[in-house]
N, C-alpha and C positions, 0 to 999 in steps of 0.2 A: 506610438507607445515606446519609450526609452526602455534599457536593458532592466532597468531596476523595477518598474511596473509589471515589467512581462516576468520574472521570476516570481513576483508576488502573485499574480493572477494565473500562471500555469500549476505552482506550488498547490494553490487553493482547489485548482481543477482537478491536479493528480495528472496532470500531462508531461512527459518525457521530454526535455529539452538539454540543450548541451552551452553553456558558457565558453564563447568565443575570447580570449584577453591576447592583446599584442602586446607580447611582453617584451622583446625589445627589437630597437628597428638600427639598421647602420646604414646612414645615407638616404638619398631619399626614398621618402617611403607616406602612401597615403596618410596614414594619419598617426597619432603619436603614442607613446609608450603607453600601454592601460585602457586604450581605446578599447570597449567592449561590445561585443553582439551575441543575441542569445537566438539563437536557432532549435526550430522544434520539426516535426517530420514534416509540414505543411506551409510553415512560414518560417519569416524570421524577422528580429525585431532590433531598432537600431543598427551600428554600421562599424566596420573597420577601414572604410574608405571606399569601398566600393570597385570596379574590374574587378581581373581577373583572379585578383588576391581575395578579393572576398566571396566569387564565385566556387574557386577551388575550396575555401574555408566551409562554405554550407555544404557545399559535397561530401567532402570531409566530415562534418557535426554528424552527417544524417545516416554516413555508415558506421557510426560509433555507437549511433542510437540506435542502429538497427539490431545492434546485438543484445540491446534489453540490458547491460552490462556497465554497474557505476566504474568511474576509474578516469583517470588523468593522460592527458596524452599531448607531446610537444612537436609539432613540425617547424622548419626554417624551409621560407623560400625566398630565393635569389631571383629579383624581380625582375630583372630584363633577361633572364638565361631561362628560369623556367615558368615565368606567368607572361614575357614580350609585354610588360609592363615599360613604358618610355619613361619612369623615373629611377629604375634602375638601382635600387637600394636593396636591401635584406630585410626579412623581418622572420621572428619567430614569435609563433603564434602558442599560448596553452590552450586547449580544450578540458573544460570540463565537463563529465556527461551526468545524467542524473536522469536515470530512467522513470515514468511513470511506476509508482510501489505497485508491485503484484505480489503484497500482504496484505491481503484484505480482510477486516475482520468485521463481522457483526453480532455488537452485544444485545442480550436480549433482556434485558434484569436490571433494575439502577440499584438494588437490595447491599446487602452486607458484602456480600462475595463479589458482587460484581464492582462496588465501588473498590476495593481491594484489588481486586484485577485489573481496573484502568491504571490506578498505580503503577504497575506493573506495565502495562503494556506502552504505556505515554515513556518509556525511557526504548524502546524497541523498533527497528525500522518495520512498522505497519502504520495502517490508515485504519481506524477505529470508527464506525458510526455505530453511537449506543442507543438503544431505545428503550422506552418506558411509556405506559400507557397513563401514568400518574406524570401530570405536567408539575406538579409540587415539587414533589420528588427528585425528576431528572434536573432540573431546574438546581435544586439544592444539592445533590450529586456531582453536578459540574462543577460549582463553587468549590464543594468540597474538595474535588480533583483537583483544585489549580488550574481549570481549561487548560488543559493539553494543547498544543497544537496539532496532533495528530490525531484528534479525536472531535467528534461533531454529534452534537446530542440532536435526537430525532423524536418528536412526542409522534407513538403510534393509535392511532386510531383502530385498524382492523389490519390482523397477524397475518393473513392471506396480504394482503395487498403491501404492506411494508416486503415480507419475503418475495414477491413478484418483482419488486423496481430494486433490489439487491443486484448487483452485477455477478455474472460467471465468474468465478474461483475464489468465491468470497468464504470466508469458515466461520460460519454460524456458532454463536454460543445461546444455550436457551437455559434461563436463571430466574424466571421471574415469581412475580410473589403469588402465580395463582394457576394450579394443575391445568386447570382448561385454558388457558391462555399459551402454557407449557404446550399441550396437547394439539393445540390447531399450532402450531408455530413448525411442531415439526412435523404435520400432515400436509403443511406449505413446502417445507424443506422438502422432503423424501419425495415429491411429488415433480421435482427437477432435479436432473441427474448431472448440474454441473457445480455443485458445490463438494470440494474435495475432504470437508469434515463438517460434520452435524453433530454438534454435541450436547447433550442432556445432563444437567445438573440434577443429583438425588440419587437415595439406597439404589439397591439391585433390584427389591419390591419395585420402584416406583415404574427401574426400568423393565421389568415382566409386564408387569399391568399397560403399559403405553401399546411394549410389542405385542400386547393380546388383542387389543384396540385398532391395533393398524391395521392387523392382520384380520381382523375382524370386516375392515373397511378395504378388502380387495389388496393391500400391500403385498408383494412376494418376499420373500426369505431373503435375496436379493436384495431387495432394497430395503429389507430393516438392517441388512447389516451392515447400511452403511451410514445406521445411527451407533455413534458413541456416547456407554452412556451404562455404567457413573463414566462422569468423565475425570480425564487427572493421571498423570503418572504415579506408580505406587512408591510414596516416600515413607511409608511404614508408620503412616497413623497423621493423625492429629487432624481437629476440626474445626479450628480457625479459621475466619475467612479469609485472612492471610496464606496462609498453610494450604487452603484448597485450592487459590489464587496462582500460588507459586506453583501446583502439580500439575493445574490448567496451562496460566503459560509453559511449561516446559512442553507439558504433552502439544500443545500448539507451533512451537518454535522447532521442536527437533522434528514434526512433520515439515515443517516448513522446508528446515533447511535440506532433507533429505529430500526431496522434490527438487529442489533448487540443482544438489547436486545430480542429479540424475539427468538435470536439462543442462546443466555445463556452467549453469547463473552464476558461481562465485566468483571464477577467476575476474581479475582486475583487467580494465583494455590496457592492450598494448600498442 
């Protein structure tokens, strides 16, 4: 698989790889200017000439990916002094890193707000898988979106079992067009303790009567309250599904990024 297939099929998978490019070479030197390899934690695909120049370069890729950390980084090495390479040229290398996204989002609703929301979210570094029980719908939802690339429509059959195969740290949104569907989605959610937001679309009514419900069904205190819900930062009115779109995203994004900094995730490699 050349460099350019393995970006398109790690992209798709959501796998952390890092873009190898020799960008320029003085004397000899395995192979020529732009020569590309893309290195991921487990493999690597196509070549920069191979030795010790391209042993040290994967070594390199994989402690850059190891920090979870997008961001650009240049080495030069002097090939016979420090890789005992017998062609004895220069080359410096850019690395680009490009973490697997750990913004994962799951839409639950293809309705008014939620088509408003992918809007929204298709311009933002996340992964978006939306679902809708109505194949019509998500189907014409997606058109309407413009297919995102960062977004993957999912027709759900049964709410338990789509929230089951969701991955750990994934942030649930629950929007759909039918209370009990609403209701089992986040008795799936609350039911795994590793998604870091669950949030519930509707009044304050809608959210008492859910928490009466759960709590009804064995839930502790504890873990209803790690449903949100209404969901939305308070922008001082308006009910738009634009307008609730935009309170969503923010209230999703300034979690995000406050987590992020808490684990160190912004800074750029150096």
């Amino acid at each position: 698989m050349n460099w350019v297939e393995a970006i398109a099929r790690l992209t798709a998978g959501n796998r952390g790889f890092v873009v190898v490019t020799v960008l320029e070479t003085r004397g000899s030197a395995p192979r020529d200017r732009q020569s590309k390899m893309v290195v991921t934690e487990d493999a690597n695909h196509d070549t920069i000439g191979g030795g010790n120049l391209e042993f040290r370069a994967i070594e390199h890729a994989r402690g850059l990916l190891s920090r979870g950390q997008p961001g650009n980084d240049r080495q030069v090495y002097t090939l016979g002094e420090d890789l005992s390479q017998c062609c004895g040229g220069r080359a410096e290398l850019l690395y680009e890193c490009f973490p697997a996204c750990d913004f994962l989002v799951a839409l639950f609703g293809a309705g008014h707000v939620g088509r408003a929301l992918v809007q929204i979210l298709a311009g933002l570094p996340c992964r978006v898988t939306w679902f809708d029980s109505r194949e019509d719908v998500l189907s014409a939802s997606m058109a309407e979106s413009g297919m995102p690339g960062n977004v993957i429509s999912q027709l759900m059959d049964n709410p338990h079992c789509a929230v089951e195969e969701l991955s750990p740290g994934t942030r649930c949104l629950v929007m759909t067009h039918s209370h009990e569907i609403d209701f089992e989605l986040v008795e799936a959610m609350l039911s795994r303790d590793d998604f870091p937001y669950c949030g519930l679309i509707g009044s304050r009514s809608k959210s008492v009567s859910f928490r009466k419900r759960l709590s009804r069904k064995g839930f502790s205190e504890a873990e209803l309250a790690r449903l949100t819900s209404p969901i939305g930062v308070d922008l001082g009115g308006g009910k738009l599904p634009m307008e609730v779109a935009v309170s969503v995203a923010a209230q999703l994004l300034g979690q995000y990024r406050a987590e992020s900094r808490r684990r160190g995730g912004l800074s750029a490699v150096s």
